[in-house]
N, CA, C and O atoms as a GROMACS GRO file, in nm:
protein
  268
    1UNK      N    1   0.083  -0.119   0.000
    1UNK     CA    2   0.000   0.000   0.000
    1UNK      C    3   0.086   0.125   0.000
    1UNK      O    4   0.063   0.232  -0.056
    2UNK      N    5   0.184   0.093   0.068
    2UNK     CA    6   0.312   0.236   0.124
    2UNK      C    7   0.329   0.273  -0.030
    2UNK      O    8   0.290   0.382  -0.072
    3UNK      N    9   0.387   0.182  -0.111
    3UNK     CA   10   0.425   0.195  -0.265
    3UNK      C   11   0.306   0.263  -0.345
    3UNK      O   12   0.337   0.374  -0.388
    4UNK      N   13   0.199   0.229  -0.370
    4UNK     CA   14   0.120   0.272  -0.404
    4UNK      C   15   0.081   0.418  -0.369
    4UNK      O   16   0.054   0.481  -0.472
    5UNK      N   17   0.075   0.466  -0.296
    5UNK     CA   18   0.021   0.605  -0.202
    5UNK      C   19   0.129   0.670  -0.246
    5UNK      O   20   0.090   0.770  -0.308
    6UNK      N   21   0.274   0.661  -0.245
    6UNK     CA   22   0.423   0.713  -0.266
    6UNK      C   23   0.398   0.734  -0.461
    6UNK      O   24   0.402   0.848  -0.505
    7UNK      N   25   0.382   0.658  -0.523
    7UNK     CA   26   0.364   0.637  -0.666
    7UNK      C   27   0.251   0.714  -0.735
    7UNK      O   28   0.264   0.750  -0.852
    8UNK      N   29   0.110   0.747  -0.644
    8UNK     CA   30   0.026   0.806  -0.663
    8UNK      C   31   0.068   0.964  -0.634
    8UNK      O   32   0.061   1.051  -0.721
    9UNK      N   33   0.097   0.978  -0.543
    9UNK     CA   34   0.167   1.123  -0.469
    9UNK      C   35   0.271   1.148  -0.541
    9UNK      O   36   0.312   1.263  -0.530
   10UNK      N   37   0.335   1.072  -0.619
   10UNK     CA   38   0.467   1.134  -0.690
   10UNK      C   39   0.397   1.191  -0.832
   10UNK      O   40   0.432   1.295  -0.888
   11UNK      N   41   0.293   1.102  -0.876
   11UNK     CA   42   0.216   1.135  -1.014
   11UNK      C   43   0.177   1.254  -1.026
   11UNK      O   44   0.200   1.319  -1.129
   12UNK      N   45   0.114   1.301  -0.929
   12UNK     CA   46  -0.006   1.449  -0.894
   12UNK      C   47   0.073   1.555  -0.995
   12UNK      O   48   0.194   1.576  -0.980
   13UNK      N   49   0.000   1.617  -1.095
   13UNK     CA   50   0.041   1.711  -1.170
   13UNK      C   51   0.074   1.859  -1.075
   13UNK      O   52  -0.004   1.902  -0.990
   14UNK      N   53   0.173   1.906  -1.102
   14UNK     CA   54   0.168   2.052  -1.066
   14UNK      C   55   0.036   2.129  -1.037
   14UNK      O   56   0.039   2.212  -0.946
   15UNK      N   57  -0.064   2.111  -1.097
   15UNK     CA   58  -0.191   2.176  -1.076
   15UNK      C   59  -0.282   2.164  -0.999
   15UNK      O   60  -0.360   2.247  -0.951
   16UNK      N   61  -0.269   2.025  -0.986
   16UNK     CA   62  -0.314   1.967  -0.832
   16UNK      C   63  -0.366   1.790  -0.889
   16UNK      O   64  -0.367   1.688  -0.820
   17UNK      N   65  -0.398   1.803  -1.014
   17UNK     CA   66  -0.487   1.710  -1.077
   17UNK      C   67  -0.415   1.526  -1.128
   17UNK      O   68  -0.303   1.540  -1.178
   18UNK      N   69  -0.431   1.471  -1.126
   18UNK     CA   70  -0.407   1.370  -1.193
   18UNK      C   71  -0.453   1.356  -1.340
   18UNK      O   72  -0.552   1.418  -1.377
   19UNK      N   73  -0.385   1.276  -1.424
   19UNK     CA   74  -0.413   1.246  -1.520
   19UNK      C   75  -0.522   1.078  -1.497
   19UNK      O   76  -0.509   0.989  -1.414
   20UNK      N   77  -0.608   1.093  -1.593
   20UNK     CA   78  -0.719   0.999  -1.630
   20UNK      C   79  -0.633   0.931  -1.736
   20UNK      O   80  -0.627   0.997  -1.839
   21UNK      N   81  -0.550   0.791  -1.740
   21UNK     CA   82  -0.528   0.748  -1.837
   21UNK      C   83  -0.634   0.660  -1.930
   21UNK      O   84  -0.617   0.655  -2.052
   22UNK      N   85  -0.749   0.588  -1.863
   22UNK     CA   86  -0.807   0.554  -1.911
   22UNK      C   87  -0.883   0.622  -2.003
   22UNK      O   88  -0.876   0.574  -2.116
   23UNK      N   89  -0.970   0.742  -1.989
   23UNK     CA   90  -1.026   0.834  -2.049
   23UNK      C   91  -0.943   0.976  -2.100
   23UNK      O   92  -0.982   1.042  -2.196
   24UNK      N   93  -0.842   1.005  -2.034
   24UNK     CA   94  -0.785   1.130  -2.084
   24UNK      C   95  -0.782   1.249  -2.032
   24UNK      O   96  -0.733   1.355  -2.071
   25UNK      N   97  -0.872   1.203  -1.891
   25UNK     CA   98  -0.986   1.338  -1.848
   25UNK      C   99  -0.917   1.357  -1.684
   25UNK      O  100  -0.911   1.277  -1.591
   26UNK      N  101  -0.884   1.459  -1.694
   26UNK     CA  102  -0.821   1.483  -1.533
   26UNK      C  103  -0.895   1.515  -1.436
   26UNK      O  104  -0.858   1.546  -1.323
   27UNK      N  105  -1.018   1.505  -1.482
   27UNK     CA  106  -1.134   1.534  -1.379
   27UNK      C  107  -1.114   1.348  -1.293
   27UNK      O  108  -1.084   1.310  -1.179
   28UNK      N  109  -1.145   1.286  -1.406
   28UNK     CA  110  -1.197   1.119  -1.397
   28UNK      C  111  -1.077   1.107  -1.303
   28UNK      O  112  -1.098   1.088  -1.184
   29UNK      N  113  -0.975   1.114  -1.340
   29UNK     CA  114  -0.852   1.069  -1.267
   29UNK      C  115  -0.806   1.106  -1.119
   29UNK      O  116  -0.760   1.030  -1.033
   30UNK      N  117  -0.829   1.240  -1.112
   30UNK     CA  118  -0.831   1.308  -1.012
   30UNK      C  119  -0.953   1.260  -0.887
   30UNK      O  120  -0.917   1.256  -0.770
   31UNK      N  121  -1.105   1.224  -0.927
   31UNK     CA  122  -1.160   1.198  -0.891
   31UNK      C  123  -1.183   1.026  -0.839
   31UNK      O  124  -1.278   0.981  -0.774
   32UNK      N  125  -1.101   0.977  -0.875
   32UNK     CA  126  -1.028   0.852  -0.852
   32UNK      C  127  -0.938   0.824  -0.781
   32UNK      O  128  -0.906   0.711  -0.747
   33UNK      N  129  -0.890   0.921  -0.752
   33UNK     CA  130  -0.712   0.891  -0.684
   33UNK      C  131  -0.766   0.953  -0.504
   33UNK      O  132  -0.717   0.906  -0.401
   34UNK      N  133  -0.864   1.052  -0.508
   34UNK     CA  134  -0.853   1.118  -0.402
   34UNK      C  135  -0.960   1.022  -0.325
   34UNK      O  136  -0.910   0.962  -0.230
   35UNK      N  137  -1.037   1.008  -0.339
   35UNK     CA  138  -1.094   0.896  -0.263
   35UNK      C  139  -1.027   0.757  -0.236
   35UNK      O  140  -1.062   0.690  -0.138
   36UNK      N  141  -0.941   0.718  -0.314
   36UNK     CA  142  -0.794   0.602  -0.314
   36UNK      C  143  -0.715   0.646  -0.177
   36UNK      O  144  -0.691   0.576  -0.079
   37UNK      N  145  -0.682   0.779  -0.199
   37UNK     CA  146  -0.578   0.786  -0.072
   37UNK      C  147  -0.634   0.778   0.040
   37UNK      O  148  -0.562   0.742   0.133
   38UNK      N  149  -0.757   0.805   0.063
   38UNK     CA  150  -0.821   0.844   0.188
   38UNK      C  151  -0.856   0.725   0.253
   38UNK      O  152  -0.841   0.710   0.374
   39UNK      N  153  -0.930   0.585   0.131
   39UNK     CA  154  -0.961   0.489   0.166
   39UNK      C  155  -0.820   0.411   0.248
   39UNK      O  156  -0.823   0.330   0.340
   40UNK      N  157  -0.666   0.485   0.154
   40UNK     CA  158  -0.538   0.405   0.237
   40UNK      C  159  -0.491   0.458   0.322
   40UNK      O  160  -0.372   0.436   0.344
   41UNK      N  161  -0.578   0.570   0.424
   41UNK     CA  162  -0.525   0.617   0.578
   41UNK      C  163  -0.499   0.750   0.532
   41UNK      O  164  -0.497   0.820   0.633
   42UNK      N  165  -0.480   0.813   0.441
   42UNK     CA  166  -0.398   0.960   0.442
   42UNK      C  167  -0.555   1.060   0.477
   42UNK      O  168  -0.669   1.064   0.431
   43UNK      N  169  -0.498   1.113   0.554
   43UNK     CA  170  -0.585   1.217   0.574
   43UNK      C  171  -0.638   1.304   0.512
   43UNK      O  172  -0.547   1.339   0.438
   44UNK      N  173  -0.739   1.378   0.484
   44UNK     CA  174  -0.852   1.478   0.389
   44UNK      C  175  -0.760   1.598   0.371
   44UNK      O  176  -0.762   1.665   0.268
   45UNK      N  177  -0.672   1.624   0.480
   45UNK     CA  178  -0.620   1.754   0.485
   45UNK      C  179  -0.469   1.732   0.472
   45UNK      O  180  -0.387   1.806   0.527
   46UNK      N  181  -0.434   1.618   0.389
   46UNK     CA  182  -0.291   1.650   0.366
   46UNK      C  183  -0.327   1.715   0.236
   46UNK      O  184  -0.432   1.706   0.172
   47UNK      N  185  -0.177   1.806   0.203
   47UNK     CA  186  -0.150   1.846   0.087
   47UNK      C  187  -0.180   1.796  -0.047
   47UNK      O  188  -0.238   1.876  -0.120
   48UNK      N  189  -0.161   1.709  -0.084
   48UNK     CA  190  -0.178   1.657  -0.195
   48UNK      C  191  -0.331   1.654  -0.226
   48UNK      O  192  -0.381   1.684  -0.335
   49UNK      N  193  -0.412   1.604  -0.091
   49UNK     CA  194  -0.535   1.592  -0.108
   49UNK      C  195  -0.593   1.751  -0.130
   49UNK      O  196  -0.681   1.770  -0.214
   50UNK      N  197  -0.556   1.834  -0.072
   50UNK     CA  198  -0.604   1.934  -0.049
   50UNK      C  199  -0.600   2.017  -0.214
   50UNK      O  200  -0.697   2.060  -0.278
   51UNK      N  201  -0.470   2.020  -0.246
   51UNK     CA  202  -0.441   2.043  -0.376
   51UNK      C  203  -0.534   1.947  -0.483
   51UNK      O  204  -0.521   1.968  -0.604
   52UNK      N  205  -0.591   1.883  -0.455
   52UNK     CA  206  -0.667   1.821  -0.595
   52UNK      C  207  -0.775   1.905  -0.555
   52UNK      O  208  -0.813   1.999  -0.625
   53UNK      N  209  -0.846   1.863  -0.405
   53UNK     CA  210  -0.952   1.936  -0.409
   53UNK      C  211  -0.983   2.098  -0.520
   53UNK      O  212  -1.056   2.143  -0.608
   54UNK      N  213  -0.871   2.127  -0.438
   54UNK     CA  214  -0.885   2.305  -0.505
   54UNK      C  215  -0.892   2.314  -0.635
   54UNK      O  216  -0.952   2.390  -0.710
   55UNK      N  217  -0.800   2.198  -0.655
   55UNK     CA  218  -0.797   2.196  -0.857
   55UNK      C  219  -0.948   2.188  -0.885
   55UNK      O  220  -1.007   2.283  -0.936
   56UNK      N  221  -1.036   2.027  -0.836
   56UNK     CA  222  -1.168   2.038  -0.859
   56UNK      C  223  -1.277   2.132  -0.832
   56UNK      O  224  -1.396   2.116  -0.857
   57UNK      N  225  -1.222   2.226  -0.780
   57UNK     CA  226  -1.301   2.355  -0.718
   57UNK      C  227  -1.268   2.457  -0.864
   57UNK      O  228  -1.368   2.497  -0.924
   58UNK      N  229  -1.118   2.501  -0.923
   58UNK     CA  230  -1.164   2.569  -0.991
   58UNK      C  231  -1.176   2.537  -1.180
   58UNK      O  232  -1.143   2.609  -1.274
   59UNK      N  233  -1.240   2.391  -1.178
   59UNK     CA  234  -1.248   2.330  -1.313
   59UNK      C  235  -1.438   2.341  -1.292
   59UNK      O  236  -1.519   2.376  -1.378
   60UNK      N  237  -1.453   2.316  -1.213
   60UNK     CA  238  -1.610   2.319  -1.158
   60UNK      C  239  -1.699   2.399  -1.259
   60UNK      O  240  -1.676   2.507  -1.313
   61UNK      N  241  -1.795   2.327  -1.268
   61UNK     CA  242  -1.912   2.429  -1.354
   61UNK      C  243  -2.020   2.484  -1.285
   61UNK      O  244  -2.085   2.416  -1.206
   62UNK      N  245  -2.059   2.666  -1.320
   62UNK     CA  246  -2.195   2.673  -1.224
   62UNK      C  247  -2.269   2.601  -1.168
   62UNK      O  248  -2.324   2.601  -1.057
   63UNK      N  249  -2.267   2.524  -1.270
   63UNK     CA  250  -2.372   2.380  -1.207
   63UNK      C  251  -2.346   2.291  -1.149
   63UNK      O  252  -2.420   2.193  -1.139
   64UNK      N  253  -2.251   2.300  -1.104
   64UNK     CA  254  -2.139   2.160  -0.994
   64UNK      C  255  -2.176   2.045  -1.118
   64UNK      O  256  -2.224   1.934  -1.100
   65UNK      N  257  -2.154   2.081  -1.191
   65UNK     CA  258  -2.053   1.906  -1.272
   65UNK      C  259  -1.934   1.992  -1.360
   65UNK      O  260  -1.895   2.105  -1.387
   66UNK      N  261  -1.911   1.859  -1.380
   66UNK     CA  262  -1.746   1.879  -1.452
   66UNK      C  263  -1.804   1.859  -1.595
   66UNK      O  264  -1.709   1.820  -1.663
   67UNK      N  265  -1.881   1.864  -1.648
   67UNK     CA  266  -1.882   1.837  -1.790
   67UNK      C  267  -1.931   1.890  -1.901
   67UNK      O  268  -1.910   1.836  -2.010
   0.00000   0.00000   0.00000
C-alpha cells in the first residue's frame, strides 16, 4: 500500500490534478485517486489531497458538474 500512495503522490500534476489514463480526463482521474488515498489512511487535509480538491473547485461548472 506504502508503494502505491508514494507512486500516486509522486504522479499528482503541478496543478493539483491527476491524469485519467483511461479516459484522458483529469477530472476522472483526479476523482479517482482522491478517494484512493483516503480509503489508504492519508488524511482529507494532507496536501496533496487538499491540492486536488482546489484543482476540482476551480475546473467546476456553475452547475457543480465537470462536464
Amino acid at each position: 500500500t506504502r508503494r502505491g500512495i508514494e507512486w500516486l503522490l509522486a504522479e499528482q500534476e503541478a496543478c493539483g490534478a491527476w491524469f485519467g489514463r483511461w479516459g484522458v480526463n483529469y477530472v476522472y482521474g483526479t476523482g479517482s485517486v482522491v478517494p484512493a488515498l483516503v480509503a489508504a489512511g492519508l488524511p482529507a487535509a494532507h496536501p496533496s489531497i487538499r491540492r486536488a480538491v482546489t484543482w476540482l473547485e476551480s475546473v467546476q461548472n456553475d452547475d457543480g458538474g465537470w462536464g
